[in-house]
C-alpha positions in Angstrom: -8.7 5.0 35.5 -10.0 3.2 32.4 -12.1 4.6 29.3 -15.5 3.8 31.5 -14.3 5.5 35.2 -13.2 2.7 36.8 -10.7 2.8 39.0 -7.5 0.3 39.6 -5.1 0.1 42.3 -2.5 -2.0 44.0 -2.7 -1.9 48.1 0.5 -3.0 49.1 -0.6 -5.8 51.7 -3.8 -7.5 52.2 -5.0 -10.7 50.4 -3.0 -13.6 51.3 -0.7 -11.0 53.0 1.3 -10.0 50.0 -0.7 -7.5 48.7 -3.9 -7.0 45.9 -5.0 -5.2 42.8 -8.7 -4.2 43.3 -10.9 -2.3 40.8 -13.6 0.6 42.0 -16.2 -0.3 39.3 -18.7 2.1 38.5 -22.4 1.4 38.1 -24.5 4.7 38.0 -23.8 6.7 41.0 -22.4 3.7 43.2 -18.8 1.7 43.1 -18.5 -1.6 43.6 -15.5 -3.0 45.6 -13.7 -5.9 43.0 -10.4 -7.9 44.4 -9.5 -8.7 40.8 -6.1 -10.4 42.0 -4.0 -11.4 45.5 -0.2 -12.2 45.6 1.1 -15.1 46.4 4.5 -14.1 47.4 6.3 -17.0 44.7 4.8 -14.9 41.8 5.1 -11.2 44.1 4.6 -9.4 47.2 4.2 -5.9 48.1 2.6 -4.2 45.1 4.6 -0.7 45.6 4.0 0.9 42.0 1.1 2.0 40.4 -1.2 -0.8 38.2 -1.4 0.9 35.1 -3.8 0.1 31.9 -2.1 -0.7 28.9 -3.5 0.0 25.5 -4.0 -4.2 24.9 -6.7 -3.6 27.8 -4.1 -5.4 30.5 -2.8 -4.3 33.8 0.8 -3.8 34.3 3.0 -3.3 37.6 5.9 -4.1 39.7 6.1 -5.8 43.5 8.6 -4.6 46.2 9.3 -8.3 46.8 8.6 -11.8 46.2 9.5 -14.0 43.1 12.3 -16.3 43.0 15.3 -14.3 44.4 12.9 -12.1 46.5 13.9 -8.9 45.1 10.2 -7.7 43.1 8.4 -8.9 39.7 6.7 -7.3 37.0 3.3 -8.7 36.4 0.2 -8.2 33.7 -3.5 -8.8 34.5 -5.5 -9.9 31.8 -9.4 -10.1 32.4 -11.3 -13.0 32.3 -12.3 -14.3 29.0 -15.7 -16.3 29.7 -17.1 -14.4 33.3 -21.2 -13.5 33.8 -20.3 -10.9 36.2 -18.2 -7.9 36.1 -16.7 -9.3 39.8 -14.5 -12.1 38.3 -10.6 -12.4 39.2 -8.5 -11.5 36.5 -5.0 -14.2 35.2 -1.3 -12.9 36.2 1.5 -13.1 34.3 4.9 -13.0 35.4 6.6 -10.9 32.8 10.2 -10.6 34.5 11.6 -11.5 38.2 14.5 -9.5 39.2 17.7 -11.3 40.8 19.0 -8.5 43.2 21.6 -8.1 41.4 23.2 -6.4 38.5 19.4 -6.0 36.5 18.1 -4.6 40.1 16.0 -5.1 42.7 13.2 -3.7 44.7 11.0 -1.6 42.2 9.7 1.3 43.9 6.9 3.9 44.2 6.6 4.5 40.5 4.6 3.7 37.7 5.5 2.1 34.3 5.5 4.1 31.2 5.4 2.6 27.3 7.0 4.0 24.4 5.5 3.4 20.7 7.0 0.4 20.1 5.1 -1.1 23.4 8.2 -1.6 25.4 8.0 -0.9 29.3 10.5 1.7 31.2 10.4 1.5 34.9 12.9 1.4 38.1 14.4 -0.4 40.9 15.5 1.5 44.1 18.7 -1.1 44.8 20.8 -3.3 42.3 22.5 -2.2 39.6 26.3 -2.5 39.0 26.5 -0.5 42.1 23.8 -1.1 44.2 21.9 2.0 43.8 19.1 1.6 41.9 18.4 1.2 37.8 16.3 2.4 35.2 15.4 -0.8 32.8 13.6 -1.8 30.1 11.7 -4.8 29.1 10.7 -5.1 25.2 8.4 -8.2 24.4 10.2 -11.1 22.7 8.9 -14.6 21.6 6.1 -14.9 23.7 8.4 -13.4 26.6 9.9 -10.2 28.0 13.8 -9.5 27.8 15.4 -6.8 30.8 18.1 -4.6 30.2 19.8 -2.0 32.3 19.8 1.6 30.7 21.5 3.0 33.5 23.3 2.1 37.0 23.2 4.6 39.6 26.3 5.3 41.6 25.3 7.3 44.6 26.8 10.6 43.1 24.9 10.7 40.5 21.2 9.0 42.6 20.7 6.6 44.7 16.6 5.1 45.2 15.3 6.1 42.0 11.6 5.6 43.0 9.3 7.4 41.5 8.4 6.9 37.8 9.9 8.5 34.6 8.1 10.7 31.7 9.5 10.7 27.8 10.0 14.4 26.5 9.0 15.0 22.7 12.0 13.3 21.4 12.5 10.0 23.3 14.4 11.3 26.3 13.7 9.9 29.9 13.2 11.9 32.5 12.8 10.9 36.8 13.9 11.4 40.0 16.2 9.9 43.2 15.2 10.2 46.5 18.7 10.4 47.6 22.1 10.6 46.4 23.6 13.4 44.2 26.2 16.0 45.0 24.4 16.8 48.5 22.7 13.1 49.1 19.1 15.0 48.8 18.2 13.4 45.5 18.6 14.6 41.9 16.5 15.2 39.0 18.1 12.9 36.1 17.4 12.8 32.4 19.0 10.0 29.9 19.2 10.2 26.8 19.5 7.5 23.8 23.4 7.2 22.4 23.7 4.9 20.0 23.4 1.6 21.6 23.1 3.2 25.1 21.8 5.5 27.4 23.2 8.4 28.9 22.5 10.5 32.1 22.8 13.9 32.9 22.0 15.0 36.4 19.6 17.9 36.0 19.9 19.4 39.3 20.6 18.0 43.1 18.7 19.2 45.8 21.2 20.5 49.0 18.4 19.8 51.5 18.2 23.5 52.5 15.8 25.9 50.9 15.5 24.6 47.5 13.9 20.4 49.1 15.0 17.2 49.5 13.7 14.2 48.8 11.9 14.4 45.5 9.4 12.1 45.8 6.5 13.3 43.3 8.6 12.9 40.0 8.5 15.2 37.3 5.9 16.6 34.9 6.0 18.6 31.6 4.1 22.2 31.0 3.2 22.6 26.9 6.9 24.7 26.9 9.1 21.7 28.1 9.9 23.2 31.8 10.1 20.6 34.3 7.5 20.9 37.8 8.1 18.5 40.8 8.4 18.6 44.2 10.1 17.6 47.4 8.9 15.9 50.7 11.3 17.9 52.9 13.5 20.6 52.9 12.2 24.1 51.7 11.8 27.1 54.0 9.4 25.4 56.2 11.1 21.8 56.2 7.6 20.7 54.8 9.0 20.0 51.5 8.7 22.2 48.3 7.5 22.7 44.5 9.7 23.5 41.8 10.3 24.6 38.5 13.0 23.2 36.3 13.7 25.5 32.8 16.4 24.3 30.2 18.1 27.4 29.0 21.3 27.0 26.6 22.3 22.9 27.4 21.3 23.5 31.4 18.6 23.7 33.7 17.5 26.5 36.0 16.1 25.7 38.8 12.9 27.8 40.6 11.5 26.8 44.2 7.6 28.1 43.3 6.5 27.4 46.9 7.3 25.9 50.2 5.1 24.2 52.1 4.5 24.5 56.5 5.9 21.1 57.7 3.5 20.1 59.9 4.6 21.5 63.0 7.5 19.1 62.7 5.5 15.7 63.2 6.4 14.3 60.1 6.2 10.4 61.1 9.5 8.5 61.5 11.0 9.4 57.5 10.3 13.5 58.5 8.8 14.1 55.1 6.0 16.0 55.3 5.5 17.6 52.3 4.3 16.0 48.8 4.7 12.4 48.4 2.2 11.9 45.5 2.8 12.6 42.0 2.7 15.9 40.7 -0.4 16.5 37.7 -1.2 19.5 35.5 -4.3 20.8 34.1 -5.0 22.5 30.8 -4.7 25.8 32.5 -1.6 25.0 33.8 -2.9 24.3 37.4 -0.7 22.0 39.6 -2.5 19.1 41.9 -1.0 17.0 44.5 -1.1 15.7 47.9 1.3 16.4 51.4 2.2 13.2 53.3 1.1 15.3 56.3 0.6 19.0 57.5 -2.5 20.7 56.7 -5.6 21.3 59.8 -5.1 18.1 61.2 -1.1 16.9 60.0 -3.0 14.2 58.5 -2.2 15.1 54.7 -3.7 17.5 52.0 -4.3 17.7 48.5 -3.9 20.9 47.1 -3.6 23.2 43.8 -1.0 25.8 42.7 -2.1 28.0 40.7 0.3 30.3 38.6 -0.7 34.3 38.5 1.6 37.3 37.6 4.7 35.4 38.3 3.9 33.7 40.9 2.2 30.7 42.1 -0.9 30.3 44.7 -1.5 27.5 47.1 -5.1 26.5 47.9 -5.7 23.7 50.3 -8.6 21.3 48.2 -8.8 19.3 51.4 -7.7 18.4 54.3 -7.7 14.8 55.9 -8.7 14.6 59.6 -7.7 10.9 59.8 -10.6 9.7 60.7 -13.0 7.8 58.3 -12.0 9.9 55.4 -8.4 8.6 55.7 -4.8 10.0 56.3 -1.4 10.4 54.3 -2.2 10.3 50.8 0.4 8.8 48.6 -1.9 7.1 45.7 -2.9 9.7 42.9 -4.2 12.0 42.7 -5.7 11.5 38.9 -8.4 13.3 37.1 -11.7 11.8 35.4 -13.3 13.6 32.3 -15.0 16.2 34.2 -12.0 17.1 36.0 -12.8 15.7 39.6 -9.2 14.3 41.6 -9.1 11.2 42.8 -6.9 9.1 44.8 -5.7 7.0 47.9 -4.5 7.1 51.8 -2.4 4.8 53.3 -3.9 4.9 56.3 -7.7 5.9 58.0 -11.2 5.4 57.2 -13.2 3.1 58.9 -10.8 -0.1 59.1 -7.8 2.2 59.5 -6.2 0.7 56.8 -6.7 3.2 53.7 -9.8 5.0 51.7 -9.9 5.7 48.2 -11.0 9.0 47.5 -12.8 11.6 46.0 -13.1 15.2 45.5 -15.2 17.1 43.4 -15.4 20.6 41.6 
């Protein structure tokens, strides 16, 4: 969401079959529907991650696939300089096209974050020296963008880092795998700058039983530096969990903080039920997010956790009947100014192909 409420996002297919970047523009109380650019497949195809605003007013994301080697891009969006309509198709820029190999391939769910110095941190789910995924960076140069690798995953340490990464107070990176570790559940990572490196320290790996697997929503800071995120499966229900990550003396503690249903078991063909969207945090402290599935109709949920005494409480916000209002979120949620969550299904509403959605306080 930009500075005036309007909304961007990057369907995955669609367009010329490789996928769009639409913005929700709002005028009063209505939004108006704007392709601003579709993929050709040469220049990207499958917009996975998140199209994110930077500060120079310009969009910036990854594809899944497409370019030269087939292995994903990352692209800008600058608007239109001379257009007598808010409805005009923005320019793409190719800023880097991986190879599939050693610089990575395949960049996943997550979103792009900048540091000061306006260089990009994102992730692949395959490449690397070891085929397991990367964290890169790309720092403007001349006109251009130059990659490099700040880590390699190895399977023991991750494998399908997805999801996005967050800096903490002093420059350190922080994300998640989706599989991989010392169980093959997925780990939470942090790397840190070493002189002209990076280096990683697993924070925890999930063991699949009741503490999750499958970390799919990332990680998010409270005020005190403790780490929130949550799982898609595992957890006492094998409907995924939310968790609680506290560094204490050079190590982490790990807290499950709940455990969500599962579904009844109908989970879809990956069995992840549970949260599949990012994880977000109010001023309170309040946790939002969204389950793939279960809730009234095992079409998906967005909820809040709300911490009291100790202990956290759930409260379904909503819950998808997969009908026009749509089914399995796994875009969002975000807030606007007045605190209203918004977001996107994969699935539903009235073409059965996705709804963007809303709800309010």
């Amino acid at each position: 969401m930009d500075q005036a409420g309007n909304i961007y996002g990057a369907p995955w297919g669609g367009g010329r079959g490789n996928g769009t970047v639409f913005r929700l523009w709002k005028k009063g109380s209505n939004w108006l529907f704007n392709p601003l650019y579709a993929f050709l497949g040469s220049d990207g195809s499958g917009p996975w991650s998140a199209a994110i605003m930077g500060s120079d007013g310009n969009l910036y994301g990854a594809t899944h696939g497409g370019g030269p080697s087939d292995a994903g891009v990352v692209y800008s969006l600058k608007p239109a300089g001379a257009c007598e309509t808010a409805l005009c198709p923005w320019t793409e820029t190719v800023l880097y096209s991986f190879t599939g190999g050693n610089d990575g391939a395949g960049p996943g769910y997550g979103y792009f974050i900048f540091d000061q110095a306006g260089n990009m941190f994102g992730e692949t789910l395959w490449g690397g020296a070891y085929g397991a995924g990367t964290v890169f960076e790309l720092v403007p140069s001349q006109g251009g963008w130059t990659e490099s690798v700040l880590h390699s995953f190895n399977f023991s340490d991750g494998y399908l880092p997805a999801t996005g990464l967050v800096f903490d107070k002093v420059g350190n990176l922080y994300g998640t795998t989706l599989l991989g570790g010392a169980y093959g559940q997925g780990t939470v990572f942090q790397l840190t700058p070493s002189g002209s490196g990076w280096t990683e320290n697993v924070l925890y790996s999930f063991t699949g039983g009741s503490d999750g697997a499958h970390p799919y929503p990332g990680v998010v800071f409270d005020p005190s530096g403790n780490l929130y995120g949550g799982t898609a499966a595992g957890g006492q229900g094998n409907g995924g969990t939310a968790f609680k990550l506290t560094p204490s003396g050079g190590a982490w503690t790990y807290e499950l903080i709940y455990s969500f249903t599962g579904g009844g078991g109908n989970c879809g063909g990956g069995g992840d039920c549970g949260p599949t969207s990012n994880f977000i945090m109010d001023g309170a402290g309040n946790i939002y997010s969204a389950t793939n599935y279960e809730g009234a109709y095992n079409e998906g949920t967005v909820f809040e956790l709300t911490p009291s005494g100790g202990s956290w409480t759930y409260t379904d916000l909503y819950n998808f009947t997969g009908g026009s209002d749509g089914a399995h979120p796994t875009g969002g949620p975000i807030f606007d100014e007045n605190g209203n969550l918004y977001g996107g299904t994969d699935s539903g509403g009235a073409y059965g192909w996705g709804v963007v959605w809303e709800i309010t306080r």
